[in-house]
N, C-alpha and C positions, 0 to 999 in steps of 0.2 A: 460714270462718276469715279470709276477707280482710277482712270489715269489724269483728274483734276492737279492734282497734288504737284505732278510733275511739272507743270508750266510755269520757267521762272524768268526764261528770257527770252520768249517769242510771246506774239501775239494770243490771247485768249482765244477759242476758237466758239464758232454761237451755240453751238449746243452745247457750252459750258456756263453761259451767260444769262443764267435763272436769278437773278438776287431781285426780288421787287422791291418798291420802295418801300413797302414795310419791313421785307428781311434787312435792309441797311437799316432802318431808322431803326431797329430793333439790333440788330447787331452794335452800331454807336450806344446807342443809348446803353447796351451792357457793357461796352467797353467804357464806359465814362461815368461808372461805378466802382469807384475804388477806395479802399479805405487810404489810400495814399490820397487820391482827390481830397477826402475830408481832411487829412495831416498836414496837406498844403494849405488849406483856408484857416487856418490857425495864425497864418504869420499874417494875415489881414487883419486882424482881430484890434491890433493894434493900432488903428483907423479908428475905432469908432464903429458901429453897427451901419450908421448911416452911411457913411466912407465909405463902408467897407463894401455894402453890398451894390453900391453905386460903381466903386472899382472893377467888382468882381463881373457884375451885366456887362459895362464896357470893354471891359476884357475878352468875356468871351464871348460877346458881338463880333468882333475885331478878328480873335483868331477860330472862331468857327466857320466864318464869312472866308477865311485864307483857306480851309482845312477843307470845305463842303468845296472849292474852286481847285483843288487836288483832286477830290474824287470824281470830279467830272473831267478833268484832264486822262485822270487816269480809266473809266472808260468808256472817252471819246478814244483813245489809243488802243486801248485792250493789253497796257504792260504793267508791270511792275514799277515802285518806284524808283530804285535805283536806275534802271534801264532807260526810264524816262530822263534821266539824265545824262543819256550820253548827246542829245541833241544840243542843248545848251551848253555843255561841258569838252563835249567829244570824248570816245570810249574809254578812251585812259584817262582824260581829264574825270571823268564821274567815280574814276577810284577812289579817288579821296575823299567823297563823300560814299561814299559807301563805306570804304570802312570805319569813318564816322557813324554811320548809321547802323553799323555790325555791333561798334561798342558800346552806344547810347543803351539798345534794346538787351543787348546783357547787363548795360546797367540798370534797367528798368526791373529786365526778370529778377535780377538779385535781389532790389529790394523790394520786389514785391511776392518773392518766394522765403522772406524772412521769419512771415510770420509762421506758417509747419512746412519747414525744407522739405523733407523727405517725400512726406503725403500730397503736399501739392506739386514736388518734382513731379512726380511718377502726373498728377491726373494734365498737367501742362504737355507733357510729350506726349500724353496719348492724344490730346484736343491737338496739339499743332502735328502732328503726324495723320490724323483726320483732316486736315483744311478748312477753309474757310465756310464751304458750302454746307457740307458734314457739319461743325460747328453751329451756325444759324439755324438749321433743321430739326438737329436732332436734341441742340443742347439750350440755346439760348430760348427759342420759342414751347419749348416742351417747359420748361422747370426756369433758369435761373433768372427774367426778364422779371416772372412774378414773384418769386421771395424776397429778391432784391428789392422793388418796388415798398411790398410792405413792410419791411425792414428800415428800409428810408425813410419810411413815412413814419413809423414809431419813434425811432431816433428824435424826429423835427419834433413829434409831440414831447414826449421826452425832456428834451432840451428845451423847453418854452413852458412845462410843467410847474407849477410854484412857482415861476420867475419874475419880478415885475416888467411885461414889456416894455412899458413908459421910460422906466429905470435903461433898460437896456437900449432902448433906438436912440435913448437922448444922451447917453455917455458918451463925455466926451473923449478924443482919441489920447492912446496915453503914447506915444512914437513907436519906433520902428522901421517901418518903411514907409513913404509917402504914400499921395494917394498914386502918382502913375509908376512908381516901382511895382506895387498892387495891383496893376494892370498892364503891365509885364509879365508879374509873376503868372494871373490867369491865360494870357497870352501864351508862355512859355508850355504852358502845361497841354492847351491843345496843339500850337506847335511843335512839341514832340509827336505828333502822331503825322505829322506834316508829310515824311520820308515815306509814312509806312501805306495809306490811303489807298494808295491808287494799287497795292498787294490785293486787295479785297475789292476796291470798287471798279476793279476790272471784270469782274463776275456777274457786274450790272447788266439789266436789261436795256438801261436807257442813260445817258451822263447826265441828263436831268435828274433822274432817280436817287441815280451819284450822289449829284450835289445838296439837294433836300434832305435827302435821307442821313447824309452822313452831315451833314451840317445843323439839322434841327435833333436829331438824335443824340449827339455829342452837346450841344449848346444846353440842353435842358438838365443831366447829371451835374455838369461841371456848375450850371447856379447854384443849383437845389445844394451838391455836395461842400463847393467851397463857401455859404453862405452859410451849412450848416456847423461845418467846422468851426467857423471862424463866433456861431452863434453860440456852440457848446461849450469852447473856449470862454467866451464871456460870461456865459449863465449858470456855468457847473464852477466857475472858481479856479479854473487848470491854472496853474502855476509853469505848465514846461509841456513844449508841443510833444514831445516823443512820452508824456504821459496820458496823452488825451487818449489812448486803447483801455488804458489801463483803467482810467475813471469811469468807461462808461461800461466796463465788463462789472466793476464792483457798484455798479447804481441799480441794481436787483435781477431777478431773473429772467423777465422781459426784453430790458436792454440787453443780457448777454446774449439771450438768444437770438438778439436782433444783430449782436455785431457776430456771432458766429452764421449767421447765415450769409451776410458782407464777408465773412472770411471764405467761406468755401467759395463762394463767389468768384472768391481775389483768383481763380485760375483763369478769369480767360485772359486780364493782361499779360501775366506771364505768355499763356498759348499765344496771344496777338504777339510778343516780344518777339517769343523762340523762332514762330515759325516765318516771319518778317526778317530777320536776321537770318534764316535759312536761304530767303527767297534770295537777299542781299550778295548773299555769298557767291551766286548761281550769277551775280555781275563779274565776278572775279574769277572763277570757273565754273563757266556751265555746262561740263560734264560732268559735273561730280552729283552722285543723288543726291536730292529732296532731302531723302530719309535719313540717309545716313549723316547728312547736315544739322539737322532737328537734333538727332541724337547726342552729337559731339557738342554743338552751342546748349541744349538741355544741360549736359552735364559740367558744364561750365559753368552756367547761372546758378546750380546748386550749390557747386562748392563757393561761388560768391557768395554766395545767401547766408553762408559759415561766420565770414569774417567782416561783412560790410558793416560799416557805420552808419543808421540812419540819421545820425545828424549834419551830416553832411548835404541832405536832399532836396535843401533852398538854395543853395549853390549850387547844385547840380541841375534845378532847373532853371535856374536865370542862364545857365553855359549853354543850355539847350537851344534856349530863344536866342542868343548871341549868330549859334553857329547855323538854325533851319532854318528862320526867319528870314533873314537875306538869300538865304539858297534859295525859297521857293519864290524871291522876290526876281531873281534871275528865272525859274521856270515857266511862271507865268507870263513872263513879258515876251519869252522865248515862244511860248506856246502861239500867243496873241496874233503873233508876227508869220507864224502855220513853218511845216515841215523843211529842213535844207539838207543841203549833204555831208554825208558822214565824211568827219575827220580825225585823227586821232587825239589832239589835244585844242582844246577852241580857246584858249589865252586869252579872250576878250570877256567870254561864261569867267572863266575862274578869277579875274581881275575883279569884274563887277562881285562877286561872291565874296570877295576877300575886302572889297572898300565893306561892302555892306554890313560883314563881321568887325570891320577897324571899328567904324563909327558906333555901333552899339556896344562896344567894347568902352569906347572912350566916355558913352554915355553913361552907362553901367559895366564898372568894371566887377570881373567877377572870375574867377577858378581859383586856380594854387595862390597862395601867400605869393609866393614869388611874382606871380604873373601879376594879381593884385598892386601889387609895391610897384613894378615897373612901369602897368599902364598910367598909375595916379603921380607919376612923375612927369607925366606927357603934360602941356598946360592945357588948363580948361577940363581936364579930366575929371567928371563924376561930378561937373558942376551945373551940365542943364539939366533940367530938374521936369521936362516937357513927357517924358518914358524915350523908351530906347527901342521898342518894335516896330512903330509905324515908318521913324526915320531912315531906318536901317533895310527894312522893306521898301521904303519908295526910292532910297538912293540905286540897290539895285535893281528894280525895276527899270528906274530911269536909265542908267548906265549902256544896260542891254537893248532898251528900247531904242535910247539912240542912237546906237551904234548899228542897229538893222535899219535903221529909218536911214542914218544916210548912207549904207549899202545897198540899199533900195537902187534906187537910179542906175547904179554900175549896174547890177544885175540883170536890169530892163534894157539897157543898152547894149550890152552883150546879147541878151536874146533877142535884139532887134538884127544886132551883125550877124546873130547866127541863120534868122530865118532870111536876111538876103542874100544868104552865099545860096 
């Protein structure tokens, strides 16, 4: 187990390949506890109860179904996810998502190391400097699967305490965001984990395992948290999402202890961030250590963790689902279609990747002011109103699908000239 850590861009080797389907359904499932999950289900809120939790199922149907089909890619392969992208991309074409995928997970650690920079720096590089294996064994199934649980659970009761339910399922929505921007946003949220999946579920014993595991594991936090968010929101009176920490810490001493056990918790996203952004790096140079990667992206997230803004974090994740969404719509149809040869840049991967990004851009525009202003200048921009993940995911699926569909033929033709000479 001590030289795990090192594998970032060759294959997993089998006597490294312990994770059963409970260590992944237990490992998702603690990764998709986060008090950021509950900060997100706050902008639902705005839906209506019914809307909203109708939104949030379909959501992450949708992109746990995409996320659980990542980690079975990744180990039916035994790689990493960046690397799994040089097939579709070709090796220098998968740069660009990579360092895409270097800075999304810094920006995750950031704000998800806001809440005690310091003390949960230090406990994030030790768990992502352990790995992934280290991590399920020794942390997630010993201690943090069960506080977290009953922590969650008190919250719901909590938040459903004194409240009229009737009062609450039958409110009507007061705006904000529709209902499929709602299922975007859930979408988005396990779409970020899109990139990182196949880092961990390469450690699997079986790509079945993979994809159950990390699919039902992940699906089940993200209802429970975004449903409860979006519930607490309604039922406690929150006036402003970036206050919803602060009402349930002063709702007695139950609840605080219930969201300080969710806080010390909040280390494995970070650990999942750091040491996924380590792995990434190791696409860009893979001789440079593991360790000393963890280390330098650690102390980067921290000092963001300084100065970030968390109201920024609903646009940070609709940019998320913009940009993995279509990426993993290109790997999966690349996967479908089985193994080719290495090239340095595959122009036809980054075409499809990039309509895939156009069109969910035009559906949902969404980053800087400026980028905002220019997309909605485009005609027809931000006016279907259908969501902007599925489209964008089957344009580039289709794109790459047909373009190996009719390189098919050439291909079989050639290997027909070659077996007659």
């Amino acid at each position: 187990m001590k030289n795990e850590p090192t594998w970032g861009v060759t294959p997993v080797p089998d006597r490294l390949r312990t994770l059963s389907l409970g260590d992944l359904t237990l490992l998702w499932g603690n990764l998709g506890i986060s008090l950021l999950v509950l900060v997100a289900g706050t902008y639902l809120a705005g839906l209506g109860l019914q809307r909203g939790l109708l939104a949030i199922v379909v959501g992450a149907a949708l992109g746990c179904a995409l996320l659980g089909f990542a980690g079975y890619i990744g180990a039916e392969r035994r790689l990493p996810g960046m690397v799994l992208m040089r097939q579709p991309l070709g090796q220098r074409g998968s740069y660009a998502p990579t360092v895409l995928n270097v800075v999304q997970n810094l920006g995750w650690a950031t704000f998800e190391l806001i809440v005690w920079v310091l003390v949960f720096g230090a406990i994030t590089l030790a768990l992502a400097l352990a790995g992934p294996i280290a991590f399920v064994r020794k942390y997630v199934r010993r201690f943090a699967v069960w506080a977290v649980a009953a922590s969650v659970g008190y919250l719901t009761w909590w938040a459903l305490d004194g409240a009229s339910t009737g009062d609450l399922w039958n409110a009507d929505a007061t705006g904000g965001l529709t209902f499929w921007q709602g299922v975007d946003l859930t979408v988005a949220m396990a779409a970020s984990w899109l990139p990182l999946a196949a880092d961990y579920t390469r450690f699997a014993r079986r790509p079945r395992h993979a994809f159950w595991g990390t699919a039902i594991g992940y699906f089940v936090p993200l209802v429970w948290l975004y449903g409860l968010g979006a519930l607490l929101f309604l039922s406690r009176g929150t006036s402003d999402t970036t206050a919803l920490l602060t009402s349930v810490a002063a709702g007695g001493v139950a609840s605080a202890l219930a969201l300080v056990a969710l806080t010390v918790d909040e280390t494995d996203e970070p650990f999942a961030n750091v040491y996924s952004a380590a792995v990434s790096m190791q696409n860009l140079v893979p001789e440079a250590p593991q360790r000393l990667l963890v280390l330098g992206i650690g102390g980067l997230a921290i000092g963001g963790a300084l100065i970030v803004d968390l109201g920024r974090y609903q646009s940070f994740l609709f940019m998320l689902g913009s940009l993995f969404v279509p990426l993993f719509g290109v790997l999966a149809a690349d996967f479908l279609y089985g193994p080719r040869e290495s090239v340095g840049i595959r122009w036809s991967g980054i075409a499809a990747w990039l309509a895939g990004v156009a069109l969910y851009q035009w559906i949902q525009p969404t980053g800087p002011a400026w980028w905002v202003d220019a997309v909605g200048r485009v005609p027809g921009a931000g006016d279907f109103t259908g969501g902007a993940s599925l489209p964008s995911f089957a344009l580039a699926f289709a794109l790459v699908a047909g373009l190996r569909y009719a390189h098919a033929p050439t291909r079989r033709r050639r290997a027909r000239l070659a077996g007659s000479r």
